[in-house]
ROLO-317181 format. One line per 2 residues: number of its first residue (from 1); for each residue x negated, z, y of C-alpha. Coordinates in Angstrom, 3 decimals, decimal comma. Layout:
ROLO-317181
NUM> X/Z/Y ~ ...
END
This chain:
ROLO-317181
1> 18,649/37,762/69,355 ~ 18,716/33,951/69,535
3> 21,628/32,520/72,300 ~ 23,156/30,824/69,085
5> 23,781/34,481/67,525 ~ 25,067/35,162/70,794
7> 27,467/32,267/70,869 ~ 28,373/33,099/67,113
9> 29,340/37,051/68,640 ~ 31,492/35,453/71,428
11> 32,989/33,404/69,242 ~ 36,206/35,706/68,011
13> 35,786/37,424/71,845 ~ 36,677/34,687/73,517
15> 39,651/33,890/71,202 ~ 40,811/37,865/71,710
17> 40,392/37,574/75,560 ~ 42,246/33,793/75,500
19> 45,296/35,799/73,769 ~ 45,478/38,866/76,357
21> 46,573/36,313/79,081 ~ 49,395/34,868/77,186
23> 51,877/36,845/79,500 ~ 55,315/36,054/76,447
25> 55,781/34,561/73,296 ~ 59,402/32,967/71,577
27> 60,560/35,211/68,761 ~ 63,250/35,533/66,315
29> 65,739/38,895/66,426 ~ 67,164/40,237/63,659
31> 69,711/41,967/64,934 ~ 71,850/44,395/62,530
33> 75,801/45,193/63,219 ~ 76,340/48,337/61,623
35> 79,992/50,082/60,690 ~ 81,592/52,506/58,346
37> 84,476/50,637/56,775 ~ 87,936/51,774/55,631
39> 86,612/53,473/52,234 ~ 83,904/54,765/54,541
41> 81,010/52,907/52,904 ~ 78,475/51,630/55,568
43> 78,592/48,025/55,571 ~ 75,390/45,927/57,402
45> 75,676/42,332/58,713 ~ 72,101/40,399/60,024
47> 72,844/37,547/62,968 ~ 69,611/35,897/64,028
49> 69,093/35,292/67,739 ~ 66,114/33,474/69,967
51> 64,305/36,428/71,907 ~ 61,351/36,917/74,417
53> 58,578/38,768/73,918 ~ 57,013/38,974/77,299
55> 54,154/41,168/78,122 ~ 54,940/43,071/81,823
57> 52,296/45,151/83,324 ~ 54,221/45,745/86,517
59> 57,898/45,708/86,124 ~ 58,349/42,270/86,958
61> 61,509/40,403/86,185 ~ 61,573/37,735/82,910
63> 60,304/34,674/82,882 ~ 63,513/33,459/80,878
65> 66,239/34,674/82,412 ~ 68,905/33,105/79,886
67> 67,167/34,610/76,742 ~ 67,134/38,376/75,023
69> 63,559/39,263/76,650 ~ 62,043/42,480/75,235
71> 59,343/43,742/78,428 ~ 56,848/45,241/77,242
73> 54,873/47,732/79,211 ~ 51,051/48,519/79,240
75> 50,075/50,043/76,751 ~ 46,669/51,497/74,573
77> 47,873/49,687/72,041 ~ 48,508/46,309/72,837
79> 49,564/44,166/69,998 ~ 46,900/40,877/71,687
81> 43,875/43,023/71,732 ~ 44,234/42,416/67,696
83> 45,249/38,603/67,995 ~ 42,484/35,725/67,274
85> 43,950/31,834/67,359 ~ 45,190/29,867/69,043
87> 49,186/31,107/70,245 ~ 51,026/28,295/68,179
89> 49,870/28,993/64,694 ~ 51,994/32,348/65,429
91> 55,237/33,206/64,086 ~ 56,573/36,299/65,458
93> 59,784/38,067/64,738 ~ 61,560/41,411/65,888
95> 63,705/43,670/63,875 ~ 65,618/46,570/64,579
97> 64,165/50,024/63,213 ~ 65,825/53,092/61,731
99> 64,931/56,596/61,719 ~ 68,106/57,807/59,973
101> 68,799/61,244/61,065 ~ 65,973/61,668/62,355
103> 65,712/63,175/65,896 ~ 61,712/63,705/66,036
105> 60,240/63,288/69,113 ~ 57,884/60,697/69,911
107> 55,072/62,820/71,109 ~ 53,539/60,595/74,088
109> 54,912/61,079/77,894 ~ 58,552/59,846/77,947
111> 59,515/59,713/74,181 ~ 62,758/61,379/73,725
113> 64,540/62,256/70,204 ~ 67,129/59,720/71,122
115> 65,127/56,727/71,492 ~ 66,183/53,417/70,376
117> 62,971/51,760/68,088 ~ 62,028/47,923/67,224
119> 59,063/46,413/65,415 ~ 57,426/43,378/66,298
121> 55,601/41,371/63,838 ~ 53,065/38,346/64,476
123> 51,914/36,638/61,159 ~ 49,362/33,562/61,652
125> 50,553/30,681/59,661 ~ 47,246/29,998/58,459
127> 47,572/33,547/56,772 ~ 44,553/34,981/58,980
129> 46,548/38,498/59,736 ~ 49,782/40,171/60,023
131> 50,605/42,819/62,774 ~ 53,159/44,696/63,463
133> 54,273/46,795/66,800 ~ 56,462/49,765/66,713
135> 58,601/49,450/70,524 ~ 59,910/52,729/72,081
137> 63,377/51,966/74,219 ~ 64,763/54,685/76,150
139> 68,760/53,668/76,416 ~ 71,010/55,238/78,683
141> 72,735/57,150/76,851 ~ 71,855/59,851/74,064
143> 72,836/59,111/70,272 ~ 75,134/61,942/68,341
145> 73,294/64,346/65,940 ~ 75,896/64,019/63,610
147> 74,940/60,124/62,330 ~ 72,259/58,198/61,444
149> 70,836/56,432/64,616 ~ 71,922/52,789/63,460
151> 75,360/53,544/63,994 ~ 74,460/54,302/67,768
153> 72,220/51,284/68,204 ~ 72,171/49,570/71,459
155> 74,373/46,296/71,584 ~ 71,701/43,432/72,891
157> 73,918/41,085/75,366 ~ 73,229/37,309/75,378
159> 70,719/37,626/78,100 ~ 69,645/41,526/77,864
161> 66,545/42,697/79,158 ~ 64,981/45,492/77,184
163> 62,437/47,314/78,401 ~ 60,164/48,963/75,312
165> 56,757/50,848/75,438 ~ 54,483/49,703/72,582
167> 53,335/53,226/70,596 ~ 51,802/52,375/67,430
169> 50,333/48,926/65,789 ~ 49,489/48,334/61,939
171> 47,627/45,084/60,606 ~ 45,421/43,566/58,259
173> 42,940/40,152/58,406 ~ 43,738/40,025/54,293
175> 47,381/39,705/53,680 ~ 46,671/37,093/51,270
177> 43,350/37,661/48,831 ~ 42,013/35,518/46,159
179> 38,918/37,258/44,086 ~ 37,382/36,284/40,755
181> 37,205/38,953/38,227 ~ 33,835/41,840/37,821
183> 34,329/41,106/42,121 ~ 33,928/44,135/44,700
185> 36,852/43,403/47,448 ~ 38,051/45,037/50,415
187> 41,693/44,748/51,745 ~ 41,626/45,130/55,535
189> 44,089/47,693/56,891 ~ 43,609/48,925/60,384
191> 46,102/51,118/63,013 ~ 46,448/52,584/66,169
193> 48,306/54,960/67,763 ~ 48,923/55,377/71,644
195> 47,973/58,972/71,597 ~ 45,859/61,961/69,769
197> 47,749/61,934/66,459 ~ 48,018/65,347/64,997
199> 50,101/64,358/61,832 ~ 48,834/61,557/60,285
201> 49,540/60,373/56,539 ~ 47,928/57,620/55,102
203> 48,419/56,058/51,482 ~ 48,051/52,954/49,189
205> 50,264/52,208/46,897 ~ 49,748/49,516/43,994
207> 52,671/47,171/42,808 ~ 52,643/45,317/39,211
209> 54,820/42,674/38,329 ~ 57,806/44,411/36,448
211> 55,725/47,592/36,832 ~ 56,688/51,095/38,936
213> 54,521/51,756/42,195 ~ 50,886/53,315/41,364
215> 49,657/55,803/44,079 ~ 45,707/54,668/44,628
217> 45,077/57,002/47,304 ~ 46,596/59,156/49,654
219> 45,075/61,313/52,812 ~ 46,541/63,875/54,964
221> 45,652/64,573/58,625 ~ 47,447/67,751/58,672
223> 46,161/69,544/55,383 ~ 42,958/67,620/55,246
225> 43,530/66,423/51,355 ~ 42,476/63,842/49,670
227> 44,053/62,118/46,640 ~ 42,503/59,043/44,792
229> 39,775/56,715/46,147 ~ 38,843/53,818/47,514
231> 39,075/54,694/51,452 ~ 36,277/56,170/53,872
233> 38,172/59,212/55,278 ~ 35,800/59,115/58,004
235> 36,939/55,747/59,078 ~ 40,809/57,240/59,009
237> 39,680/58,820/62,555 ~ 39,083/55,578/63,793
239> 41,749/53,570/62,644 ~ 40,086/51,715/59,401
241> 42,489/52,566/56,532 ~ 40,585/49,448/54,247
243> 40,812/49,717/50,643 ~ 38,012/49,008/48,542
245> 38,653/47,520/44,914 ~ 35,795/48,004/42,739
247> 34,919/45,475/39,646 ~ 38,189/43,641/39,533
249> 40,137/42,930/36,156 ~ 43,352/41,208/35,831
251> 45,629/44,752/36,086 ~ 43,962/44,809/39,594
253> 46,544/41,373/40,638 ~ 49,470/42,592/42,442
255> 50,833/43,740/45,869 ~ 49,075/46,214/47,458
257> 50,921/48,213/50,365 ~ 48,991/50,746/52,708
259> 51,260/53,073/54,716 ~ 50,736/54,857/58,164
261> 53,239/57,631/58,784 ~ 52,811/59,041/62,103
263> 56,254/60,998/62,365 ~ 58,938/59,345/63,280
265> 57,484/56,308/62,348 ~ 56,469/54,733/58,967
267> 54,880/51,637/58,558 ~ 53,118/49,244/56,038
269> 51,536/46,428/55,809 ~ 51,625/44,043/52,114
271> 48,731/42,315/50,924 ~ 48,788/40,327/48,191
273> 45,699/40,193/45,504 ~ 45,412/37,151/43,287
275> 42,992/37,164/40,276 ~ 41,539/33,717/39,975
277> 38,803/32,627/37,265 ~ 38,217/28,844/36,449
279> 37,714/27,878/33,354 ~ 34,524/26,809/31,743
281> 34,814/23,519/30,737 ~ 32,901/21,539/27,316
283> 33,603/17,935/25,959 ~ 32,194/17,506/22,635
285> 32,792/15,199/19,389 ~ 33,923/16,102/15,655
287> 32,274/14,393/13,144 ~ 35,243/15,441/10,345
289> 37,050/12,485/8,047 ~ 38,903/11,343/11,559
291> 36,365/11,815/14,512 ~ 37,565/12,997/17,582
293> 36,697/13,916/20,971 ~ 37,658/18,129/21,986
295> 37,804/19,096/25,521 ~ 37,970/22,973/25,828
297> 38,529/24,947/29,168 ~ 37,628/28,709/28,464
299> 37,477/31,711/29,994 ~ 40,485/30,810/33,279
301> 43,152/33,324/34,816 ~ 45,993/32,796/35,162
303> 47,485/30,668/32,735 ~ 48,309/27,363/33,783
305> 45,854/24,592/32,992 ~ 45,701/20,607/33,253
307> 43,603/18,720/30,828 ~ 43,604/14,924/30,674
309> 41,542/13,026/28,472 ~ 40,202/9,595/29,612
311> 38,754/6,421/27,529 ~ 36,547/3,535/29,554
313> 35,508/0,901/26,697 ~ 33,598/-1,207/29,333
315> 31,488/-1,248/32,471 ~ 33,187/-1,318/35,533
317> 36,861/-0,981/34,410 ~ 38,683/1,477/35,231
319> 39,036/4,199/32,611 ~ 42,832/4,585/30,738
321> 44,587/7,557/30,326 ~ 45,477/9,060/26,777
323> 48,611/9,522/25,357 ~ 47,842/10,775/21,991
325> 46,534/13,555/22,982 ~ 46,679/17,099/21,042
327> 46,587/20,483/21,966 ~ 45,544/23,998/20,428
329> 47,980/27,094/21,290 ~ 46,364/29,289/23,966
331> 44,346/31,812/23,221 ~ 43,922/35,175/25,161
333> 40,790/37,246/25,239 ~ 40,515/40,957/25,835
335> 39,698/40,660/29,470 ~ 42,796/38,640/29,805
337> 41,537/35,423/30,627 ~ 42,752/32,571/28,570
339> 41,108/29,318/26,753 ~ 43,303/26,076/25,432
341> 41,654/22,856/23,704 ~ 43,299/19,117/23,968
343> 41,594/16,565/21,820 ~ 42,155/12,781/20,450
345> 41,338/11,287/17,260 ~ 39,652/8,429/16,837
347> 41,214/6,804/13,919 ~ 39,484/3,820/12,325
349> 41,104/0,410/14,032 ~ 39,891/-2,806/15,780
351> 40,770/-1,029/19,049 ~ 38,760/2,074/18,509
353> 35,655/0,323/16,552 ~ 33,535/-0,284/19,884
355> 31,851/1,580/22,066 ~ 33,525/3,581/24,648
357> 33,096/6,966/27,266 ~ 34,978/9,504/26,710
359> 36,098/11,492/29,994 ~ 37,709/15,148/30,502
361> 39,703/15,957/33,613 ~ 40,623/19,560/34,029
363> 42,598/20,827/37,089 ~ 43,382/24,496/37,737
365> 44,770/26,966/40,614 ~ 40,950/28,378/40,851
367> 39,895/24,769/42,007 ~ 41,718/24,307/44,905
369> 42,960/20,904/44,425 ~ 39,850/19,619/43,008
371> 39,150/18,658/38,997 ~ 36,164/19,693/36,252
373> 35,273/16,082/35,210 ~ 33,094/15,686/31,886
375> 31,652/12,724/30,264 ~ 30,440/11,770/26,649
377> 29,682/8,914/24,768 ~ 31,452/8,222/21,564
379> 30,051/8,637/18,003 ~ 28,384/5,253/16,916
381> 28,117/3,839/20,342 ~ 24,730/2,109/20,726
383> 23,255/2,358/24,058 ~ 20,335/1,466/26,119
385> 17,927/4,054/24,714 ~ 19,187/3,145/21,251
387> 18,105/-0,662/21,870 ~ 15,146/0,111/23,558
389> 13,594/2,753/21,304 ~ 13,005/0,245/17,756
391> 11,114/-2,295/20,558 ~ 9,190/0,306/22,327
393> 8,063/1,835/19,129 ~ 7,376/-1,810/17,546
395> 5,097/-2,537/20,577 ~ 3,442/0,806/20,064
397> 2,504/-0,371/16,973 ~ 1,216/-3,623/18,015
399> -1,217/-2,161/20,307 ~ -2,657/-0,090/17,732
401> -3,485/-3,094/15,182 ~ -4,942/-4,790/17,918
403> -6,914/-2,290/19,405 ~ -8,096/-1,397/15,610
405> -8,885/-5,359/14,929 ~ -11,243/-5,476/18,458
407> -13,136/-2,794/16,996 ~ -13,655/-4,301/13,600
409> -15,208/-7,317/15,716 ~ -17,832/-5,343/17,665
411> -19,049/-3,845/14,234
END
């Protein structure tokens, strides 16, 4: 191994390790006020409040003492062994978490069936990953049976200090996916859990536009089945819940959503698949009654397309947009991609006599800001090979007669 592979290895190591020192990070609460009203319908109102998320190994005090600080203990499952960036490209926000009626014990040493939960979510603005972390907090007093837990919830003062145990993470690198189509992709889903996990459900769920929910596959720790496809089993053990989308077609766009239920808890993680095909792009001339000049974009998903036609009638200036330019209805072919046509006549007039380049500019989602550009000369246009062809051939000729009359000579 070369020390550049080696470098190349450390690369994503070094950004992991940079992240475990970051001892807190600023974070948005959701916080959720909860009541039954005087018709005894359960009414929900969200406030948003600046927290602390500050990672405490040994009980130490905050570092903020006038903000909401959630401490976070040690844990197996420490949210910034999953973290690569740099810390301000993250946007991280906590919300409170029901278990309705509920009273399931958290099965690690100190969960109780009264415990108050959170999730913590990190998403990289660059859309690298999402992760979320379930928090455990212990309050001081036990819930009633009777209710769901979120009319019990702990009221967070201005400057609380919460201390939670981190129990369960679930993430993916791929919330965001663009694929062509007839493409093999895999949508990253990984977990972890801060103990043995004896129940353990696992599922992916697929969701159309305007569509119900599609079960793709679903696994069970407990009864060992198996439903659908598309996920190594054997990785389940580890963690690796990745989906696997073979051959994709346009039905394959949509959210995807792959679910961990480790009881209490439930959590999922949405990635979003995007079909994208560009379009194959031709520039050709009619020769009909009224020439004209087609420009034809085939074969693109989804629909949307950009075509400008451009005319340059000499060298060096710059070339002039169209404005009389037509365009064919769109037409949609069985694999769902779609093909349009814009084109320009080029009606007999002094302006249109000489000889000009035609130009196509097609823009597209596929092409990432960038264009298809295509060029073409129009019909009658004489050029340099057209000028220089009669000569070359007329000196051709020359050369012959006069190597014929030099031989006449010698005989």
């Amino acid at each position: 191994m070369t020390i550049f592979t080696v470098l190349l290895c450390l690369i994503p190591y070094a950004g992991v390790l940079g992240f475990l020192q970051v001892k807190w990070l600023r974070c948005r609460l959701t916080d959720e006020y909860v009541w039954t009203n005087a018709e005894g319908h359960i009414e929900t109102k969200n406030s948003y409040r600046e927290a602390v998320l500050q990672f405490d190994n040994s009980g130490n005090s905050a570092l903020l003492s006038d903000s909401i600080t959630f401490l976070v203990g040690a844990s197996k499952v420490d949210m910034r062994k999953f973290v690569e960036g740099p810390v301000d490209q993250l946007q991280c926000d906590i919300h409170r978490y029901s278990k309705g009626m509920s009273r399931v014990r958290w099965p690690s040493l100190g969960g109780t069936g009264h415990d108050i939960w959170f999730t913590c979510t990190l998403r990289h603005t660059a859309g690298l990953f999402n992760i979320t972390s379930f928090l455990r907090v212990t309050p001081a007093t036990t819930m009633s049976a009777h209710q769901p837990d979120f009319l019990s919830w702990l009221t967070i003062g201005v400057k609380e200090k919460i201390s939670a145990s981190a129990v369960m993470v679930l993430m993916t690198r791929s919330p965001s996916v663009r694929v062509g189509l007839q493409k093999e992709t895999t949508l990253h889903c990984q977990f972890a859990v801060d103990h043995k996990v004896p129940h353990l459900t696992v599922e992916w769920h697929l969701q159309r536009h305007g569509e119900r929910r599609t079960k793709l596959f679903s696994y069970s720790s407990s009864s060992g089945q198996t439903e659908g496809s598309g996920v190594a089993v054997k990785g389940i053990a580890g963690g690796d819940a990745s989906l696997t989308v073979p051959l994709t077609k346009v039905s394959s766009e949509g959210t995807y959503v792959c679910s961990v239920r480790v009881p209490p808890l439930d959590g999922s993680v949405d990635i979003a698949l995007h079909i994208i095909e560009p379009p194959d792009v031709s520039l050709t001339t009619k020769e009909e009654q009224i020439p004209s000049v087609v420009c034809e974009a085939n074969g693109f998903y989804p629909l949307d397309v950009e075509i400008d036609l451009f005319k340059e009638t000499s060298s060096g200036q710059r070339p002039e947009k169209l404005g009389n330019v037509l365009h064919s209805s769109h037409l949609q072919h069985h694999d769902g991609t779609h093909s349009v046509a814009a084109f320009v006549r080029l009606r007999p007039s002094p302006q249109d006599s000489g000889c000009a380049i035609y130009s196509c500019r097609v823009s597209h989602v596929s092409l990432q800001g960038l264009y298809i550009h295509k060029s073409i000369i129009s019909p009658g246009c004489w050029t340099w090979i057209h000028l220089t062809l009669p000569g070359l051939l007329c000196l051709i000729f020359v050369i012959i007669i006069f190597r014929a009359g030099r031989r006449q000579r010698y005989f």
